[in-house]
Each structure stands twice: as C-alpha cells, then as structure tokens.
Predicted model as a PDB file, atoms N, CA, C, CB and O in Angstrom, pLDDT in the B-factor column:
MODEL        1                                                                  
ATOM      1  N   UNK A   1      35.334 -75.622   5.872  1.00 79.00           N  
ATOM      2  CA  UNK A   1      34.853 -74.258   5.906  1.00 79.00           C  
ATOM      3  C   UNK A   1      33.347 -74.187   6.152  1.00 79.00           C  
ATOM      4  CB  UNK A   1      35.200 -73.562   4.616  1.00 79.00           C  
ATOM      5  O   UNK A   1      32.823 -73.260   6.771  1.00 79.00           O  
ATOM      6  N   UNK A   2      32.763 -75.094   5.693  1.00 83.00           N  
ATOM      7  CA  UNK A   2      31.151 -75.191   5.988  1.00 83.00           C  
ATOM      8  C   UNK A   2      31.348 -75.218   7.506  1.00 83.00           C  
ATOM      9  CB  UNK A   2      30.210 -76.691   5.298  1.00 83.00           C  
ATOM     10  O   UNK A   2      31.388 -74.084   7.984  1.00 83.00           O  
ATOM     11  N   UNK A   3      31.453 -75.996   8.196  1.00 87.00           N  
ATOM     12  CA  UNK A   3      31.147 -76.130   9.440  1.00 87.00           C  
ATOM     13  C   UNK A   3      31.851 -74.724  10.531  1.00 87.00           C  
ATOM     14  CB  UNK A   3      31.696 -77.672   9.754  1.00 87.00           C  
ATOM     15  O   UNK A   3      31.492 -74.555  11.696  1.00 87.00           O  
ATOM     16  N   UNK A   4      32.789 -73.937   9.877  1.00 86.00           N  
ATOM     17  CA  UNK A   4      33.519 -72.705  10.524  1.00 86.00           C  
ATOM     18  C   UNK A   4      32.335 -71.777  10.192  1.00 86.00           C  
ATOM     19  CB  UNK A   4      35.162 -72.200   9.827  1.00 86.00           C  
ATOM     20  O   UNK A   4      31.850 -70.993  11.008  1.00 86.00           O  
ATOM     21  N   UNK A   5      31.835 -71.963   8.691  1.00 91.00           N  
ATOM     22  CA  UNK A   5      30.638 -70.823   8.155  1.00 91.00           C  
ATOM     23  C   UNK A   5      29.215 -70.793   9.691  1.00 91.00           C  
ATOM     24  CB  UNK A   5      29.698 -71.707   6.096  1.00 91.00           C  
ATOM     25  O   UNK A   5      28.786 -69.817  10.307  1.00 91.00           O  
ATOM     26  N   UNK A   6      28.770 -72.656   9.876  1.00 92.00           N  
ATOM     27  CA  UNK A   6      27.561 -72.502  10.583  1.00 92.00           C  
ATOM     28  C   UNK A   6      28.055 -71.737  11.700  1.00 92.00           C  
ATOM     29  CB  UNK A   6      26.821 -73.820  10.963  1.00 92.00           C  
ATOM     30  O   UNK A   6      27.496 -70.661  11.913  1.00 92.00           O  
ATOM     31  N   UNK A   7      29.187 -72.164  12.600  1.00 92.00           N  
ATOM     32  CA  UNK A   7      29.462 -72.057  13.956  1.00 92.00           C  
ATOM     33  C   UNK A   7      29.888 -70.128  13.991  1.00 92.00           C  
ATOM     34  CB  UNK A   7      30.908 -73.370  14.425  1.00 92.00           C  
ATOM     35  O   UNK A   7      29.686 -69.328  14.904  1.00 92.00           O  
ATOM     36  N   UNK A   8      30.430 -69.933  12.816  1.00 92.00           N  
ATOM     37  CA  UNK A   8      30.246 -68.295  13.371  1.00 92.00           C  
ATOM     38  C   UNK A   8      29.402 -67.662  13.042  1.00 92.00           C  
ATOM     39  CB  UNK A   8      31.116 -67.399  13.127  1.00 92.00           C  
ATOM     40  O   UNK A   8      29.503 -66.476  13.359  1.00 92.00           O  
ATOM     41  N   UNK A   9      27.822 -68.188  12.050  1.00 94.00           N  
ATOM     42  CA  UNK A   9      26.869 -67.646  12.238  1.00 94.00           C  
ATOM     43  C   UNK A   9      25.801 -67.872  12.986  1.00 94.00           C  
ATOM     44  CB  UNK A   9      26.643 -67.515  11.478  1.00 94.00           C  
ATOM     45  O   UNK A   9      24.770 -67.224  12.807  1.00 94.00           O  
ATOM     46  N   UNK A  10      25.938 -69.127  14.225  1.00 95.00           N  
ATOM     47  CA  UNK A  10      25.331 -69.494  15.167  1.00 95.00           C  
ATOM     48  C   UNK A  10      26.228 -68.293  16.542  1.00 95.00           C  
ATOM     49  CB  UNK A  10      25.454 -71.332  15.190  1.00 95.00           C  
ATOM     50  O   UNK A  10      25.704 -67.483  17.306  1.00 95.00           O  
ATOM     51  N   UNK A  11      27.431 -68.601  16.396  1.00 95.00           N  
ATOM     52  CA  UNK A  11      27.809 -66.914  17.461  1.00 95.00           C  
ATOM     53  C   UNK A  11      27.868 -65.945  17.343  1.00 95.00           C  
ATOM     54  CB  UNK A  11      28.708 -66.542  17.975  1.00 95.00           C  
ATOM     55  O   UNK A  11      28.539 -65.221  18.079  1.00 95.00           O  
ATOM     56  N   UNK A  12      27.123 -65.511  16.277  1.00 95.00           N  
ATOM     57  CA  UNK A  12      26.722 -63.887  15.784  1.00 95.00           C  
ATOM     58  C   UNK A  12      25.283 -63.550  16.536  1.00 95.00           C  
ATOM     59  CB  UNK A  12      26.465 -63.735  13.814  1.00 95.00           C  
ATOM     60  O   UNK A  12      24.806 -62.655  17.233  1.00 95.00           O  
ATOM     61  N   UNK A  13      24.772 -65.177  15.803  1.00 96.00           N  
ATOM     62  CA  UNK A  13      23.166 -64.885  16.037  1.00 96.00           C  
ATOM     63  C   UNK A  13      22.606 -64.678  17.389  1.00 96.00           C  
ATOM     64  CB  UNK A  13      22.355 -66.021  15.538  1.00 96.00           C  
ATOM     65  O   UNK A  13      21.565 -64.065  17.625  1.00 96.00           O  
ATOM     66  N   UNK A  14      23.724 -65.490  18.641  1.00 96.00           N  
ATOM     67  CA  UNK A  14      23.676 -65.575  19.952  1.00 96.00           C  
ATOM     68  C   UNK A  14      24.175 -64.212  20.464  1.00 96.00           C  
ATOM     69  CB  UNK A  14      24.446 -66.755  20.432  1.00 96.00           C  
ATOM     70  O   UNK A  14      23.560 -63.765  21.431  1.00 96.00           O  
ATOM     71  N   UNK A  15      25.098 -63.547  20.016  1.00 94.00           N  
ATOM     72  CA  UNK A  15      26.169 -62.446  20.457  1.00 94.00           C  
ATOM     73  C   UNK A  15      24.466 -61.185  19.757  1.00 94.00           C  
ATOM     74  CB  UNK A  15      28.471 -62.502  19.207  1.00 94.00           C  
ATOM     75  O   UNK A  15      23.764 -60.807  20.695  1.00 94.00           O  
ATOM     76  N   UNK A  16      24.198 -60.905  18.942  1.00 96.00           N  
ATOM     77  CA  UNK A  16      22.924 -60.208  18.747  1.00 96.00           C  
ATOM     78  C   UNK A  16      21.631 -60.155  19.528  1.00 96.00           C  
ATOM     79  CB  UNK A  16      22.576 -60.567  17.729  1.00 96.00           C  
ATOM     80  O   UNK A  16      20.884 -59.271  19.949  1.00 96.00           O  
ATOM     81  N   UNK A  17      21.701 -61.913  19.550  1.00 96.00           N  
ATOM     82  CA  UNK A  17      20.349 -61.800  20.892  1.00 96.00           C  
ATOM     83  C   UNK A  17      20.480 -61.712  22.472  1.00 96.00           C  
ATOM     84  CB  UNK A  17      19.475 -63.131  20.877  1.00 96.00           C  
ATOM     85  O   UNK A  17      19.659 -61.822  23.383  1.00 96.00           O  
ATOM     86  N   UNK A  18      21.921 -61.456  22.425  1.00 95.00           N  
ATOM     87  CA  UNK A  18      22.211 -61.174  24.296  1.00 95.00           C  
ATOM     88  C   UNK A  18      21.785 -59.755  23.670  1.00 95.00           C  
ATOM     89  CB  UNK A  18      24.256 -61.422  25.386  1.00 95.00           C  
ATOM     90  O   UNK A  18      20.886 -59.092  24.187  1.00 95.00           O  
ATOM     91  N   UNK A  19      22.442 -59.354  22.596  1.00 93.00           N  
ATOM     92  CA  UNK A  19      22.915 -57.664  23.410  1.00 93.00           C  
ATOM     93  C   UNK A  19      21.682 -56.777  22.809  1.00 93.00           C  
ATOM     94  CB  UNK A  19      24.865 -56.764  22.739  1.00 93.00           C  
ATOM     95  O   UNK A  19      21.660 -55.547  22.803  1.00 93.00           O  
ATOM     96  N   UNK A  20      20.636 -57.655  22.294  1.00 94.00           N  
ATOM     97  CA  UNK A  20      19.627 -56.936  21.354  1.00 94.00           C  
ATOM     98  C   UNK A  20      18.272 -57.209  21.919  1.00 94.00           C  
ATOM     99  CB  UNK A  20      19.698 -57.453  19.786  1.00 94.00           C  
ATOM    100  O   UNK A  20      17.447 -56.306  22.051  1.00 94.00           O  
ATOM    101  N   UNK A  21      18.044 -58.411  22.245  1.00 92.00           N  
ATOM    102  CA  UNK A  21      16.685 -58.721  22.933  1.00 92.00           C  
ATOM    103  C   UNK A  21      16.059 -59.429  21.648  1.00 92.00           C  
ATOM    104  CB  UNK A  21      15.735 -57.245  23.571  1.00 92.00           C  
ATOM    105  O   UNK A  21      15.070 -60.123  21.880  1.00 92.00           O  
ATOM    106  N   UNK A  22      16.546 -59.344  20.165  1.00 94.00           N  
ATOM    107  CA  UNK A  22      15.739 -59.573  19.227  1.00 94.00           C  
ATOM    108  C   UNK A  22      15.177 -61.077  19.594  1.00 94.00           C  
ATOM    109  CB  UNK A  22      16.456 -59.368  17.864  1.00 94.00           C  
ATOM    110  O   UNK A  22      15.186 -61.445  20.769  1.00 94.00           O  
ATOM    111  N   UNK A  23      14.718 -61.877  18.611  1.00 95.00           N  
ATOM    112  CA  UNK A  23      14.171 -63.239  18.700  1.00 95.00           C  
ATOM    113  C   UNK A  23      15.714 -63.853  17.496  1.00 95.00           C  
ATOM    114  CB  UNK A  23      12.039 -63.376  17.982  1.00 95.00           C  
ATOM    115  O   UNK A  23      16.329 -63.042  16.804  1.00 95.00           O  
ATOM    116  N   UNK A  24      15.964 -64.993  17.508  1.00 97.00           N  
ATOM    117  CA  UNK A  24      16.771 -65.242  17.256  1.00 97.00           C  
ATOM    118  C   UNK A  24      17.074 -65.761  14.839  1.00 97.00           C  
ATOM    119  CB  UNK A  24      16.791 -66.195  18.620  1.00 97.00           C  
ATOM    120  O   UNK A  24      17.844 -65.856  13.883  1.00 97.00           O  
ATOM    121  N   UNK A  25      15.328 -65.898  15.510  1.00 97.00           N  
ATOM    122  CA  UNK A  25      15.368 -65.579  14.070  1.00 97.00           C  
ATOM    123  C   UNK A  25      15.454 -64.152  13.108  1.00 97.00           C  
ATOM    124  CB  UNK A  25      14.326 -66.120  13.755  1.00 97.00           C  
ATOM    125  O   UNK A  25      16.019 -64.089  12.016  1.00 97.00           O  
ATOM    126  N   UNK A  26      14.823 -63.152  13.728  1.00 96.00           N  
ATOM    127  CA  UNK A  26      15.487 -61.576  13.616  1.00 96.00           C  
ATOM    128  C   UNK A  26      16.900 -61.326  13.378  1.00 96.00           C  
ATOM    129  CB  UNK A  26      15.302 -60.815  14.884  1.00 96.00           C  
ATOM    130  O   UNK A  26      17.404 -60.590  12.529  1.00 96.00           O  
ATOM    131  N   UNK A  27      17.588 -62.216  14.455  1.00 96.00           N  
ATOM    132  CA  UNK A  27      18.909 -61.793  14.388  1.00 96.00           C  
ATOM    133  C   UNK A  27      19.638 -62.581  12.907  1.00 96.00           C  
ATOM    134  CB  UNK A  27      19.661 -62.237  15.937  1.00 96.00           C  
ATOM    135  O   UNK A  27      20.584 -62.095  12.288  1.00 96.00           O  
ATOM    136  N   UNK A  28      19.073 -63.631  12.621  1.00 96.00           N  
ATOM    137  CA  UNK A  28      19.537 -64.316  11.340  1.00 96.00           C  
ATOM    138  C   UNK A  28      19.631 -63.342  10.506  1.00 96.00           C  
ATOM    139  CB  UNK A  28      18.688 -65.387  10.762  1.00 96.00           C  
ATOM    140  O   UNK A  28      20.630 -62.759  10.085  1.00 96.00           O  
ATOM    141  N   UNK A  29      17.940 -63.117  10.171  1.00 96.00           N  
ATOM    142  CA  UNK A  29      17.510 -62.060   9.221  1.00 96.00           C  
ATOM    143  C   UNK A  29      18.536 -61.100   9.094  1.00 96.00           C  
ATOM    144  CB  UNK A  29      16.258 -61.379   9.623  1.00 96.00           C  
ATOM    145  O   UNK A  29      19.341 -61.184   8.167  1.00 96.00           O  
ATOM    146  N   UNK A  30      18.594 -60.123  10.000  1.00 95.00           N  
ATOM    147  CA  UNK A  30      19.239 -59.062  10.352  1.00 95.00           C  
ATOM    148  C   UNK A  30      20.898 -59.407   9.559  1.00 95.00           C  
ATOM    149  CB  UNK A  30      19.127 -58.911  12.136  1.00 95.00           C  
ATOM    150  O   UNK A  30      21.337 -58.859   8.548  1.00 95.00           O  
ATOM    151  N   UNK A  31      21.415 -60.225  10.202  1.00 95.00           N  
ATOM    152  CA  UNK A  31      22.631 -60.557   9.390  1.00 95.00           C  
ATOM    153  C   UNK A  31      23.016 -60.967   8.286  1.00 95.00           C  
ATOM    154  CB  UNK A  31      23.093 -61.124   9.743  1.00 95.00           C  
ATOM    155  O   UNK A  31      24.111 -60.629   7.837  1.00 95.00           O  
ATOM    156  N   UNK A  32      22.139 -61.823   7.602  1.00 95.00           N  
ATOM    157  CA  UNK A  32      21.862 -61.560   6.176  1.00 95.00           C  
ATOM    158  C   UNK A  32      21.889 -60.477   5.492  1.00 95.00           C  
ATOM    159  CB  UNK A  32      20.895 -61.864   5.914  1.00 95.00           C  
ATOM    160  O   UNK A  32      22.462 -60.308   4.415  1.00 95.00           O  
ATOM    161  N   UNK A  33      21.378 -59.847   5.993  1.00 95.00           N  
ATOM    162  CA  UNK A  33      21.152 -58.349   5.095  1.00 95.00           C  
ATOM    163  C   UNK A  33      22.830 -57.072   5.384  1.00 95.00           C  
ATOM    164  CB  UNK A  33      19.196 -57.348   6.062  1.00 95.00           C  
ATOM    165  O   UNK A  33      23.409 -56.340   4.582  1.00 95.00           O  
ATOM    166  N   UNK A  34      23.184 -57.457   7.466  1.00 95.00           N  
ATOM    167  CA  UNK A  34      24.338 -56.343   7.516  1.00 95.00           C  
ATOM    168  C   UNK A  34      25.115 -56.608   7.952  1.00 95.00           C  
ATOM    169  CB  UNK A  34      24.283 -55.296   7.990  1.00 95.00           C  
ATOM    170  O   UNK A  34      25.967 -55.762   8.224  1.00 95.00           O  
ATOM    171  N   UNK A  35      25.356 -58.477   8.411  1.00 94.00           N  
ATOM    172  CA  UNK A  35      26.869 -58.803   8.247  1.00 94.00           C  
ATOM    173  C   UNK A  35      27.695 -58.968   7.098  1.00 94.00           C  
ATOM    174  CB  UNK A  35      27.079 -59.833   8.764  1.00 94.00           C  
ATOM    175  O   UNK A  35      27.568 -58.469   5.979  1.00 94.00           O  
ATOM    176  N   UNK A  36      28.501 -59.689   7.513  1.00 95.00           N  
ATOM    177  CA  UNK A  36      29.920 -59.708   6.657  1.00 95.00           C  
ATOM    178  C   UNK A  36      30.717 -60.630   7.332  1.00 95.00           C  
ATOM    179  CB  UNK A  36      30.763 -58.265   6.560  1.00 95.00           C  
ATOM    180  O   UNK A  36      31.127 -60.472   8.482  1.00 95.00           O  
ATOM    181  N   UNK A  37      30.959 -61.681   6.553  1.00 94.00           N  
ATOM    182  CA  UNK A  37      31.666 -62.876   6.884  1.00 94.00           C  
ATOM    183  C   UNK A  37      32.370 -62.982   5.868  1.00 94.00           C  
ATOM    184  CB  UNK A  37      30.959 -64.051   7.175  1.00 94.00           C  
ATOM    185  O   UNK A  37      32.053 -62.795   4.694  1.00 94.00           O  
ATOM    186  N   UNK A  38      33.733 -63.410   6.487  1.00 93.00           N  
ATOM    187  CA  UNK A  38      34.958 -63.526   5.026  1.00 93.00           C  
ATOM    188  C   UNK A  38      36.003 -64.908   6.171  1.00 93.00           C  
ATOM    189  CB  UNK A  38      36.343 -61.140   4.492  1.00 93.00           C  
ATOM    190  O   UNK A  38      35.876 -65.193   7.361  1.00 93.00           O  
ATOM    191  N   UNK A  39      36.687 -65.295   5.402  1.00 90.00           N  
ATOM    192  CA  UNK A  39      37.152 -66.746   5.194  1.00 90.00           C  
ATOM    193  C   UNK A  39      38.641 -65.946   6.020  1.00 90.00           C  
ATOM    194  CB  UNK A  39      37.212 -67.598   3.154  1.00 90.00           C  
ATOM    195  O   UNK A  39      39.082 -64.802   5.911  1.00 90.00           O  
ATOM    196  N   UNK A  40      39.008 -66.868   6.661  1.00 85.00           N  
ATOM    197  CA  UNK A  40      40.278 -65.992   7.190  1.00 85.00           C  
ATOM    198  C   UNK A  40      41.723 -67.514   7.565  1.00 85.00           C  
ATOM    199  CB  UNK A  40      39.557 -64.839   9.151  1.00 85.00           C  
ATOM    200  O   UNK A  40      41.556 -68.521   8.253  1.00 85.00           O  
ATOM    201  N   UNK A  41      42.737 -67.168   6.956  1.00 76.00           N  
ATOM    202  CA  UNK A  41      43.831 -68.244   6.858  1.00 76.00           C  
ATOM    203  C   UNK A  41      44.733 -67.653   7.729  1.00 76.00           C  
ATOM    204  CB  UNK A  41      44.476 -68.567   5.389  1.00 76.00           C  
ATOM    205  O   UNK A  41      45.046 -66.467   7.617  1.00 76.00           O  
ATOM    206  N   UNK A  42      45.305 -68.593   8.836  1.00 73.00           N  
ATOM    207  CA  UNK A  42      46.106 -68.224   9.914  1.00 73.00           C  
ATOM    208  C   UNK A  42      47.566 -68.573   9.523  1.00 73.00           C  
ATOM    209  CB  UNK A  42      45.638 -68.925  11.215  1.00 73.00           C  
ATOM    210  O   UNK A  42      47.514 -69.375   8.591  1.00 73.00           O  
ATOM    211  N   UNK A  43      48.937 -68.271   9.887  1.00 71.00           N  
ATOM    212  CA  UNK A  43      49.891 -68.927   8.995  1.00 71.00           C  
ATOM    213  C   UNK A  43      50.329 -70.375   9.614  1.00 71.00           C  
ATOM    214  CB  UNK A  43      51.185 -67.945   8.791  1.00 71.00           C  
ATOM    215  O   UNK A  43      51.459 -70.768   9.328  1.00 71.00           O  
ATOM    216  N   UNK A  44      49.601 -71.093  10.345  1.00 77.00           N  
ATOM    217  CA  UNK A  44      49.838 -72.590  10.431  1.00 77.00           C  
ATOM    218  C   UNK A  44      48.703 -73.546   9.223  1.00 77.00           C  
ATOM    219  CB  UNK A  44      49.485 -73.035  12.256  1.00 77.00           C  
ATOM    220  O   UNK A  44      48.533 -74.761   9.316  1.00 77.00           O  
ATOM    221  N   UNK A  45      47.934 -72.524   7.980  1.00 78.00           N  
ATOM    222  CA  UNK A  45      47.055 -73.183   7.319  1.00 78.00           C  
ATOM    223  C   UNK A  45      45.709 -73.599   7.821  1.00 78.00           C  
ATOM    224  CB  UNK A  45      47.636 -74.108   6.976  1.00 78.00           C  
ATOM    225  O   UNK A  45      44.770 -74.211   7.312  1.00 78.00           O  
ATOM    226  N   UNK A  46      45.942 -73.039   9.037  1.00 80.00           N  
ATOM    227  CA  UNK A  46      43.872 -73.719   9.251  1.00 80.00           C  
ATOM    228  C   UNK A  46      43.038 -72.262   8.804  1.00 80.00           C  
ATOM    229  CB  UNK A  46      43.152 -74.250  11.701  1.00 80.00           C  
ATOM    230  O   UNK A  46      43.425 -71.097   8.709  1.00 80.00           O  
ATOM    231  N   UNK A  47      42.130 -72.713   8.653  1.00 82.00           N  
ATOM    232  CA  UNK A  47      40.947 -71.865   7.794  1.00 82.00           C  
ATOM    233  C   UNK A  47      39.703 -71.311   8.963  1.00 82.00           C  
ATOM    234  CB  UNK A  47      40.094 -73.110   6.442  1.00 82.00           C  
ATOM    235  O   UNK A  47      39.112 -71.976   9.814  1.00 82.00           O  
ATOM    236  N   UNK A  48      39.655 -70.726   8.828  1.00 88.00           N  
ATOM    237  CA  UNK A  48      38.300 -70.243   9.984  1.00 88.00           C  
ATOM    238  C   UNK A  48      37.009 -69.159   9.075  1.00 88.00           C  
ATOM    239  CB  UNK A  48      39.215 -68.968  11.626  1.00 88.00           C  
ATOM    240  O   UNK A  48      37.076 -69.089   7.847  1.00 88.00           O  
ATOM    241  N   UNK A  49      36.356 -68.701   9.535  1.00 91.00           N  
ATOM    242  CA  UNK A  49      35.484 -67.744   9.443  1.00 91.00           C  
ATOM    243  C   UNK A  49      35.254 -66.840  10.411  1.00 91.00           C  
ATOM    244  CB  UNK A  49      34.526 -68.193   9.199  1.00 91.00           C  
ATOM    245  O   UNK A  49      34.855 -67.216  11.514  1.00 91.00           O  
ATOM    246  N   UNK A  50      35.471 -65.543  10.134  1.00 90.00           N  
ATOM    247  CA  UNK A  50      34.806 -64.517  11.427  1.00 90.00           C  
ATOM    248  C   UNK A  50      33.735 -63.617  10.524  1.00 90.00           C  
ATOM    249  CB  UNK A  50      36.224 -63.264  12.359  1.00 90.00           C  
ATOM    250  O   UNK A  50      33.598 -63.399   9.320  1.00 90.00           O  
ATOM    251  N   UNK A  51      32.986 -63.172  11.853  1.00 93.00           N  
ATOM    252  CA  UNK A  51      31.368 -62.201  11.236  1.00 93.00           C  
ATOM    253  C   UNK A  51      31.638 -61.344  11.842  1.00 93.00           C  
ATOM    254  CB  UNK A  51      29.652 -62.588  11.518  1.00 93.00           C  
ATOM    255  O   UNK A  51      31.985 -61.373  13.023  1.00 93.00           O  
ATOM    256  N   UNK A  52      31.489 -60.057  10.885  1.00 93.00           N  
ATOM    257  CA  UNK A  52      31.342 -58.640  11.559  1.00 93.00           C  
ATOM    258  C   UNK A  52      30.201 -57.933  11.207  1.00 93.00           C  
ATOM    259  CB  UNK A  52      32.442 -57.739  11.250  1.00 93.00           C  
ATOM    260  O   UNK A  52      29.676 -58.128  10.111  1.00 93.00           O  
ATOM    261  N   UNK A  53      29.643 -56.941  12.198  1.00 95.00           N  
ATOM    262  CA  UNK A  53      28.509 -56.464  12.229  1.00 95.00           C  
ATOM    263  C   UNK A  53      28.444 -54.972  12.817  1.00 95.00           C  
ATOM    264  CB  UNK A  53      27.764 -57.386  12.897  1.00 95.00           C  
ATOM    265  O   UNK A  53      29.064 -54.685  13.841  1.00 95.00           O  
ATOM    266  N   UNK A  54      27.791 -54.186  12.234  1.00 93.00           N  
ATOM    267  CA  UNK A  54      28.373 -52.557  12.741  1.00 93.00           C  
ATOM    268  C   UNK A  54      27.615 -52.400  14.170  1.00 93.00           C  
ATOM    269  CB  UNK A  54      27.802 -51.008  11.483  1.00 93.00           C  
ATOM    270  O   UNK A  54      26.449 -52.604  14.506  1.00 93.00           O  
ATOM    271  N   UNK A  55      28.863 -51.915  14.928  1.00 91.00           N  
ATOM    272  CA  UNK A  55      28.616 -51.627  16.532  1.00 91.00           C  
ATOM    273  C   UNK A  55      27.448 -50.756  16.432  1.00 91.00           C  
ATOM    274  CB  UNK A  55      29.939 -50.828  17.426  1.00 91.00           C  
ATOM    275  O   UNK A  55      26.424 -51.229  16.925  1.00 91.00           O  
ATOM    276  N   UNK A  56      27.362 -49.603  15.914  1.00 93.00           N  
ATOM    277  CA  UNK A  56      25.792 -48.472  15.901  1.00 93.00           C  
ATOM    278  C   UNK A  56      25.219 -49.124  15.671  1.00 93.00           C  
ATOM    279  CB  UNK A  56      25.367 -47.270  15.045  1.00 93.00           C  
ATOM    280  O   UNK A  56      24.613 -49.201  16.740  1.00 93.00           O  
ATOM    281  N   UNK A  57      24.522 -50.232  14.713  1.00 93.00           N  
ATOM    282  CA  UNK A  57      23.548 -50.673  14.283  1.00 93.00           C  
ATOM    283  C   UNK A  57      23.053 -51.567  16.082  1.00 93.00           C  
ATOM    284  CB  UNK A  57      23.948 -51.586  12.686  1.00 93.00           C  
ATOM    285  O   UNK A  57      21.982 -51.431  16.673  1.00 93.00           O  
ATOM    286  N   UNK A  58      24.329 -52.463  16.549  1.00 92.00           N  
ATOM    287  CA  UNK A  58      23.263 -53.357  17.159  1.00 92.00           C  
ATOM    288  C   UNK A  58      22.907 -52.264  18.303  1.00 92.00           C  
ATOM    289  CB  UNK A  58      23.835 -55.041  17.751  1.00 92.00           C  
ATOM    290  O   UNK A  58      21.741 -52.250  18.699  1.00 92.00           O  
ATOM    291  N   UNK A  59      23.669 -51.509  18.763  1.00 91.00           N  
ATOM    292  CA  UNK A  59      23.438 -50.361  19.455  1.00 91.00           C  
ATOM    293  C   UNK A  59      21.644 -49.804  19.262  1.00 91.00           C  
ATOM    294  CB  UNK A  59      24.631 -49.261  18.827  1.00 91.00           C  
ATOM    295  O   UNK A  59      20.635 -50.031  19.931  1.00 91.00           O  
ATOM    296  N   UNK A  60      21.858 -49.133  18.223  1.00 92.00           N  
ATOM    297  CA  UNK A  60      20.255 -48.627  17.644  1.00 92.00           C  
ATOM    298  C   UNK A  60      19.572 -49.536  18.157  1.00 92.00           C  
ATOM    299  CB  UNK A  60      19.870 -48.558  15.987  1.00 92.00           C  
ATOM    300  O   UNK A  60      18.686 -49.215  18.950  1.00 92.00           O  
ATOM    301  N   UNK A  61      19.817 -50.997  17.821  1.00 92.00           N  
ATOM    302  CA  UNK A  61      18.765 -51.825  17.857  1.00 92.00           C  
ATOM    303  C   UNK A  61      18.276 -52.512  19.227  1.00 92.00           C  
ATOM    304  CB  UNK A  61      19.078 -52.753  16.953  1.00 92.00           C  
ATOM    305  O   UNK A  61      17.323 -53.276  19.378  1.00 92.00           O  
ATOM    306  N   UNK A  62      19.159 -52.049  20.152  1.00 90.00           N  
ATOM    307  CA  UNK A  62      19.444 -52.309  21.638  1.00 90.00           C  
ATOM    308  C   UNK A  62      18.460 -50.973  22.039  1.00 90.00           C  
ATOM    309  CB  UNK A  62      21.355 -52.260  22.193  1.00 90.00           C  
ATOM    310  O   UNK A  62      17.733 -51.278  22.985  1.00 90.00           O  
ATOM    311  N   UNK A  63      18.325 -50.099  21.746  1.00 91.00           N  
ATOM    312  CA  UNK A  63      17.969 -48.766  22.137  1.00 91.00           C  
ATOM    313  C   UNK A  63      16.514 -48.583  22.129  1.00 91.00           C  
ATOM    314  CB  UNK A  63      18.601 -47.774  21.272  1.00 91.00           C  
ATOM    315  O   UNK A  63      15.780 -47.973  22.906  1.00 91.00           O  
ATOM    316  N   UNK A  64      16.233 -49.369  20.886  1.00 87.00           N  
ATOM    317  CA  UNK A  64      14.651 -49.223  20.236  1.00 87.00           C  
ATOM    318  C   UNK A  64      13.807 -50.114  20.467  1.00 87.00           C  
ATOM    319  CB  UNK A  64      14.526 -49.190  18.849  1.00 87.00           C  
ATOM    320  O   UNK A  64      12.623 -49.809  20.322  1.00 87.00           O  
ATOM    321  N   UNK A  65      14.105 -51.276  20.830  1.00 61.00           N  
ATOM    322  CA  UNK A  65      13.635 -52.152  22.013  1.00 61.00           C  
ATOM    323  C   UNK A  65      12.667 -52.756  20.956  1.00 61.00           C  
ATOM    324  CB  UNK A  65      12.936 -51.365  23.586  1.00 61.00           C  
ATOM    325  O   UNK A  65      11.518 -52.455  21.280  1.00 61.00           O  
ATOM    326  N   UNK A  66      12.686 -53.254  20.187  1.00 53.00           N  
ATOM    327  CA  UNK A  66      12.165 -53.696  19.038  1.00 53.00           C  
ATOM    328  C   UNK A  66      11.510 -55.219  18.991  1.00 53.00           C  
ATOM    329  CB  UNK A  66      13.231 -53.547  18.116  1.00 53.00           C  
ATOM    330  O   UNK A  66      11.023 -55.650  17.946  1.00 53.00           O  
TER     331      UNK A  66                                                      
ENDMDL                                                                          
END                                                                             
C-alpha cells in the first residue's frame, strides 16, 4: 500500500500541474490540505489507492493563473 499511496500521489501532483500551471510543489501542498485518498480493494484482493480532488477547485485554480 505504501508504494500505491506514493504512485497516486505522484499522479495527482502531475494531473494538477498539466491542468493548473502550478509548480509542482504547490500542487503537493494543495493536496494535502483538499485531496482525499482512500485505500480501495478490488474483488480479486489487490489493494490500490485512488486521489480525488474537487473539479471547481482545480478549475478556479486554472482560471486565476496563480
């Protein structure tokens, strides 16, 4: 699960800085504070992680050119 944790918060942080312009450490930041990552079990038993992040927000943050 550690290694599912880095890899979907390394494609959050990438998926934020296409669509945001931020710097990539921003986008860390940023998700710390307004993602949401939860542990997710498929029914063959493998374990993953997915990150969600509110569409308005990266929107706003796409907008404001920050």
């Amino acid at each position: 699960l550690d290694e599912a944790m880095r890899q979907a918060v390394r494609e959050m942080v990438g998926l934020v800085v296409a669509e945001t312009g931020l710097p990539a450490r921003h986008a860390y930041a940023l998700l710390s504070v307004a993602g949401h990552f939860a542990v997710t079990q498929n029914v063959n038993r493998e374990k993953g992680v997915h990150g969600m992040l509110s569409t308005q927000l990266v929107r706003a943050i796409a907008q404001s050119k920050l």
